[in-house]
C-alpha positions in Angstrom: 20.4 39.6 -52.2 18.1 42.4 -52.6 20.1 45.9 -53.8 18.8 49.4 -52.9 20.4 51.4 -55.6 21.4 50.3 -59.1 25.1 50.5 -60.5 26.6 53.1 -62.6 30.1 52.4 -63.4 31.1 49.7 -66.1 33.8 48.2 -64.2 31.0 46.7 -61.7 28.7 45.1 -64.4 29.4 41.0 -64.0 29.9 39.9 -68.1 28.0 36.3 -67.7 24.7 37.5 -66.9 22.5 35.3 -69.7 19.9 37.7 -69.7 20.0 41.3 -70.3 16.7 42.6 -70.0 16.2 46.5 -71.4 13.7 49.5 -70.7 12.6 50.8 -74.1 12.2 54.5 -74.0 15.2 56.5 -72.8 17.7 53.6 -72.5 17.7 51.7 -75.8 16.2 54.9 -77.4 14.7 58.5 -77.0 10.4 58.4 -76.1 8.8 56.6 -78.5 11.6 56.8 -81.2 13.1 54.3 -83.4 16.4 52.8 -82.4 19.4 54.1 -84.2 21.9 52.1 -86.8 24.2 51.6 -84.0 22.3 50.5 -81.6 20.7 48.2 -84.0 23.5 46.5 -84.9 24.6 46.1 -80.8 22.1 44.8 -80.1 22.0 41.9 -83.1 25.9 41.2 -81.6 24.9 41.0 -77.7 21.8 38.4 -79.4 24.7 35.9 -80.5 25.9 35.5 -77.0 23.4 36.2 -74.7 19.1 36.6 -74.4 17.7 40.0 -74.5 14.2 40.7 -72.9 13.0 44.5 -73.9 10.2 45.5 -71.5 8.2 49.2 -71.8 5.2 50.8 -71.4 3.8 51.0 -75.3 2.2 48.4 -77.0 3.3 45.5 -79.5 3.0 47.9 -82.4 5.4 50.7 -80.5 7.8 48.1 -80.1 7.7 47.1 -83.7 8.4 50.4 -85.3 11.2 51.8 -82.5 12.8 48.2 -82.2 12.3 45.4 -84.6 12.0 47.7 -87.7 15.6 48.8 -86.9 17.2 45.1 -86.2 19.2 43.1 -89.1 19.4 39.8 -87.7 18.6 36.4 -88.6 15.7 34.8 -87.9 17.4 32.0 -85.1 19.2 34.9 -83.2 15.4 36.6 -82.9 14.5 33.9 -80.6 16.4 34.9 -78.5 14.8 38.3 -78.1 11.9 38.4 -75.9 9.3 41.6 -76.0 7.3 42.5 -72.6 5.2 45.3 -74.1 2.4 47.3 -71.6 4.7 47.0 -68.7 4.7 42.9 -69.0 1.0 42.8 -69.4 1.8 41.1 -72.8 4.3 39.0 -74.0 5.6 38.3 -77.4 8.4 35.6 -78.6 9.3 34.8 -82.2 8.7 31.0 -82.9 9.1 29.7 -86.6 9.3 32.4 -88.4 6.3 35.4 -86.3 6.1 36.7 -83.6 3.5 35.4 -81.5 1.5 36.8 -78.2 2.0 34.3 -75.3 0.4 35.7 -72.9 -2.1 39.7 -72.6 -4.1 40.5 -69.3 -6.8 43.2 -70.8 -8.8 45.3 -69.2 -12.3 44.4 -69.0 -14.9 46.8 -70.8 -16.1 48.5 -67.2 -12.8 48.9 -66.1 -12.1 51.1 -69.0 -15.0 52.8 -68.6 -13.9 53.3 -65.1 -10.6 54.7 -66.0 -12.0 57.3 -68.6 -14.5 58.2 -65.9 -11.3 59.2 -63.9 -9.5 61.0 -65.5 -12.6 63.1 -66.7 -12.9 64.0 -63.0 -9.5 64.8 -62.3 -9.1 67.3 -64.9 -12.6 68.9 -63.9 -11.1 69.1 -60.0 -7.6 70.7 -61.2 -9.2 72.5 -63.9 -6.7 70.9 -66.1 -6.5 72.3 -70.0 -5.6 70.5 -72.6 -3.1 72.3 -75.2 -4.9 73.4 -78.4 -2.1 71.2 -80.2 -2.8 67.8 -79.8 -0.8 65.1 -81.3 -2.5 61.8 -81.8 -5.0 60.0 -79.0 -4.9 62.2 -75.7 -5.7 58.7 -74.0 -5.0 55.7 -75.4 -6.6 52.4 -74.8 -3.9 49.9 -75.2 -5.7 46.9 -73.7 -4.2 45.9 -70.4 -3.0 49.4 -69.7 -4.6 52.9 -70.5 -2.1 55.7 -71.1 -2.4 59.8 -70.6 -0.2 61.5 -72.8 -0.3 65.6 -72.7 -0.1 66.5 -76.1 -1.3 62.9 -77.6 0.6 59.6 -78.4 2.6 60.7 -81.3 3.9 64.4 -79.7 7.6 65.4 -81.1 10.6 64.9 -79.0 11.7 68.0 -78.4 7.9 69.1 -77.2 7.5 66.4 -74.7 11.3 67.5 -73.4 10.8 71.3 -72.7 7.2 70.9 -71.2 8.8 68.0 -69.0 11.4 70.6 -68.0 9.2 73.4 -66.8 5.8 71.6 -66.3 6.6 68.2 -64.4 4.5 69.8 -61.0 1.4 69.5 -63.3 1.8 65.8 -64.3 2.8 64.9 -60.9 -0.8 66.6 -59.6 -3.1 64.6 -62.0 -1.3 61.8 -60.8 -1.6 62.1 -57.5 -5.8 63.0 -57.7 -6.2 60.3 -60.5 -4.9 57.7 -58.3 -7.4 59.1 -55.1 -10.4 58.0 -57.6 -8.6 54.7 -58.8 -7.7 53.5 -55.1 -7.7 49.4 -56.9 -5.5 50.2 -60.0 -1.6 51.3 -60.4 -1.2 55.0 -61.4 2.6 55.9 -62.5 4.8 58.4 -64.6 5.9 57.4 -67.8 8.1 59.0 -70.0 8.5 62.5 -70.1 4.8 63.2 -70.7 2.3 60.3 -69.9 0.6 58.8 -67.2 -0.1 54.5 -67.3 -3.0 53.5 -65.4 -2.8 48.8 -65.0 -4.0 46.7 -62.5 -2.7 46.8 -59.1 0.8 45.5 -58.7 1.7 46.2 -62.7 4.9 48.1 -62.5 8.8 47.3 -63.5 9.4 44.8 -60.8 6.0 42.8 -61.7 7.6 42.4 -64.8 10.7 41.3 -64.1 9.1 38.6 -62.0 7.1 37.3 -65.4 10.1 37.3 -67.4 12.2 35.0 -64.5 8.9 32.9 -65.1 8.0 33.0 -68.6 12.0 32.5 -69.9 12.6 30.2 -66.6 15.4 32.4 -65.9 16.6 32.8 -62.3 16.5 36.4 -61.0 20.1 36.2 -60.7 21.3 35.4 -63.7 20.0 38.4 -65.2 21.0 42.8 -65.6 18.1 44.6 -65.5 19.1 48.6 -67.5 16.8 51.6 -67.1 17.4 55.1 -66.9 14.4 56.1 -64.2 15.4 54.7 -60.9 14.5 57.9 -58.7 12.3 57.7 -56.3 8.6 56.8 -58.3 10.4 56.2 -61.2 9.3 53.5 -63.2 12.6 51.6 -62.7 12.6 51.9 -59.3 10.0 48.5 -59.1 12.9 46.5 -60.2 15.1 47.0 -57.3 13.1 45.4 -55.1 12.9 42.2 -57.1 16.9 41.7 -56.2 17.7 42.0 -59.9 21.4 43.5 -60.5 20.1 46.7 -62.0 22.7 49.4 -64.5 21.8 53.5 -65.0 21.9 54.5 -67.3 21.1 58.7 -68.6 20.6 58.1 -71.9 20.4 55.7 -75.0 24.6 56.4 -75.6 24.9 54.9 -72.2 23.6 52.2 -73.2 25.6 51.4 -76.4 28.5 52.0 -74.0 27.1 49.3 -72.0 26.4 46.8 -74.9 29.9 47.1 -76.4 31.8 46.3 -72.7 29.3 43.2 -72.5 30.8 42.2 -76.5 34.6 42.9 -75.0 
């Protein structure tokens, strides 16, 4: 059964889901931070009893300094995690004793090309300018996915949150041109100041569709948590998949969430 809207209150979360699959930034942590101790250690507990699937937008690397640089657990309860980096355009699984990429989809070199061509135009048409500031690449190329971010890739927290509170009209309008010159790719929000361009059909719900094939999990035996299930959110893909999705507002949410699943 397919749900239209996800849950919010504990008491309706079902406790023998084998799979708990997470969104990265703004439910296990803040954009592009490291996990806390807490959370850490949560999330090595939930590992002994159940698989864990993290799936976001940043690449391999991302996921390695906000997650697995902040997990103490043994090597045999890492196989049980499963990373789906660049919206599931990659996947990575720990076998022996490193991780190792199953699976990437990347962009070709003209397709790139194509996608820096875009955005170029877009800002020209909306006379877009950039803040002086810049923190990191403005665009980077991740491989299967090429991400905007307005003040660069490695902005501070507290920047991305108070232009995301009074300037969210202005991301909204790149998207919206930017997809009108990339009719054959998936434009969407991310975080509180980036824009992913993939393939068509890359989003949330693709995702959880590779991980119910890759980890030959049914659909139904998993809980999908994401903070960003309004409407063009990037969680909202998933709740068309049927997967029993949890909101969540914030990372303490989460850890609320983790410790009713240990009870």
């Amino acid at each position: 059964m397919k749900t239209n809207k996800p849950l919010n209150s504990l008491d309706d979360v079902p406790k023998d889901k084998k799979l708990v699959v997470f969104d990265l930034d703004g439910t296990l942590t803040e954009s592009k931070s490291p996990v806390d101790q807490e959370t850490g250690l949560l999330l090595g507990q939930l590992l002994q009893t159940k698989k864990i699937a993290v799936i976001g937008g940043g690449k391999y690397e991302l996921f390695q300094r906000q997650l697995l640089s902040k997990l103490l657990v043994t090597k045999e309860l890492l196989a049980n995690l499963y990373l789906f980096p660049m919206t599931a355009t990659s996947f990575y699984k720990y076998e022996g004793s490193n991780w190792s990429e199953v699976y990437s989809q990347y962009f070709s070199k003209e397709e790139k090309e194509k996608i820096l061509a875009a955005f170029e135009k877009t800002f020209q048409e909306l006379n877009y300018k950039h803040p002086e500031k810049i923190y990191g690449e403005l665009i980077e190329d991740r491989g299967s996915q090429v991400t905007f971010s307005v003040f660069g890739q490695e902005a501070p927290l507290e920047l991305k949150e108070k232009w995301n509170k009074n300037h969210s009209d202005t991301r909204l309008k790149i998207e919206e041109v930017l997809q009108k010159h990339l009719l054959d790719m998936e434009v969407k929000l991310a975080g509180l100041t980036s824009i992913d361009v993939t393939r068509k059909g890359i989003d949330k719900g693709y995702g959880i569709k590779q991980i119910e094939k890759y980890l030959n999990t049914p659909i139904q035996n998993m809980l999908f948590v994401g903070d960003d299930f309004t409407h063009e959110g990037n969680d909202e893909p998933t709740l068309k998949t049927g997967v029993l999705c949890f909101e969540v507002k914030e990372p303490d949410d989460t850890k609320k969430l983790i410790k009713y699943l240990l009870e």
